[in-house]
C-alpha positions as CSV (number, residue, x, y, z in Angstrom):
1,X,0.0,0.0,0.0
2,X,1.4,3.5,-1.1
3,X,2.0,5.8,2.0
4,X,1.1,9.6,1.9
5,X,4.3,12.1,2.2
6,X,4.8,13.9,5.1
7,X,3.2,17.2,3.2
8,X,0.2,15.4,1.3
9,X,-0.7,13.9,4.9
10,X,-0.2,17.8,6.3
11,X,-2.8,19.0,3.6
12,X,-5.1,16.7,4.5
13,X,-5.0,17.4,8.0
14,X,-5.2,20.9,7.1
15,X,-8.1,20.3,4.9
16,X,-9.9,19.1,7.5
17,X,-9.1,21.8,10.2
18,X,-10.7,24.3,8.0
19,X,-13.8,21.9,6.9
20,X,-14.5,21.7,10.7
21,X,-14.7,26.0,10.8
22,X,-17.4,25.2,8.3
23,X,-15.6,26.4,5.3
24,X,-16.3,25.3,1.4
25,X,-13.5,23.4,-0.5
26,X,-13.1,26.8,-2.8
27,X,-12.6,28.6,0.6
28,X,-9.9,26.0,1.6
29,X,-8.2,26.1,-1.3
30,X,-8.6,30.0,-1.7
31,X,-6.8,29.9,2.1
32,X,-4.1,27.5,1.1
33,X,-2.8,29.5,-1.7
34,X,-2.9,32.7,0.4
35,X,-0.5,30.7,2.9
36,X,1.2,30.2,-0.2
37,X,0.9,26.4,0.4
38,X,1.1,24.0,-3.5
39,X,-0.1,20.9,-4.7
40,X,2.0,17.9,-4.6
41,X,2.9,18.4,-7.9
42,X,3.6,22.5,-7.7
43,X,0.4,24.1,-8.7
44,X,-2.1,26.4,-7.1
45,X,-5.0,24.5,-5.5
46,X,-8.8,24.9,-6.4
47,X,-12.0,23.6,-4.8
48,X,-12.0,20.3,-6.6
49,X,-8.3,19.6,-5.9
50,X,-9.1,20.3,-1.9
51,X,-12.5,17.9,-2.6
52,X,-10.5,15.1,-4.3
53,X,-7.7,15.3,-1.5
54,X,-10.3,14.4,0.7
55,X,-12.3,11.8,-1.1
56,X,-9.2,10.0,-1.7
57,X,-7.7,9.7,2.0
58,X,-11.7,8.6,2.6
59,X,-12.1,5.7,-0.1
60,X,-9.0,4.6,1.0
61,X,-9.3,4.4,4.5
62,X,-12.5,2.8,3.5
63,X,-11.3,-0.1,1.5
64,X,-8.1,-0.4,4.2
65,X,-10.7,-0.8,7.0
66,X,-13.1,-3.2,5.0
67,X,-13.1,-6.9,6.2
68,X,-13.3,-9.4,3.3
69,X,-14.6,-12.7,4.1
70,X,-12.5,-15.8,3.6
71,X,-12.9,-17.6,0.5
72,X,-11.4,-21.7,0.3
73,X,-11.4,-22.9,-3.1
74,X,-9.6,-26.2,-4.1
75,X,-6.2,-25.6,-5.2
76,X,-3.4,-27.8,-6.2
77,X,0.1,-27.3,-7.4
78,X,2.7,-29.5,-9.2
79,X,6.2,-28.8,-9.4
80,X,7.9,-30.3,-12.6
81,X,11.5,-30.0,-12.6
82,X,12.3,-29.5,-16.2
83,X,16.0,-30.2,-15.7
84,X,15.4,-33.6,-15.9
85,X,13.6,-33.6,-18.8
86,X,16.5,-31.3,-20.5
87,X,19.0,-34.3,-19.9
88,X,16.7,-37.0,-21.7
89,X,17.0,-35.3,-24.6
């Protein structure tokens, strides 16, 4: 599983601070760029950036927390050692 960086993990917890003082994502991402805080990748944010930052750390900690049920199936394996059918030849 791919770990967040120090910083994306920071924006998110950002994110977050200001969604709990009841602001919009544009508002968020109008405050982030005013701090003069970037994207991962070096860009200005916008409201659908700050959305997607937090959809993503969500459907992810979804799927991570899920339980899956245990499926048994019949399986079977043979090992052939094809070295000894190299020296017959």
């Amino acid at each position: 599983v791919r770990q967040y960086s120090e910083y994306q993990f920071f924006l998110y917890q950002t994110i977050i601070e200001q969604r709990e003082k009841a602001k919009t994502f544009d508002q968020i991402a109008e405050w982030l760029n005013q701090k003069g805080y970037l994207s991962v990748r070096g860009k200005k944010f916008r409201g659908a950036h700050v959305h997607s930052i937090v959809k993503k750390k969500r459907l992810k900690d979804e799927k991570f927390e899920k339980e899956y049920p245990e499926v048994w199936s019949d399986f079977s394996l043979e090992v052939i050692d094809k070295s000894i059918l190299n020296r017959i030849k």
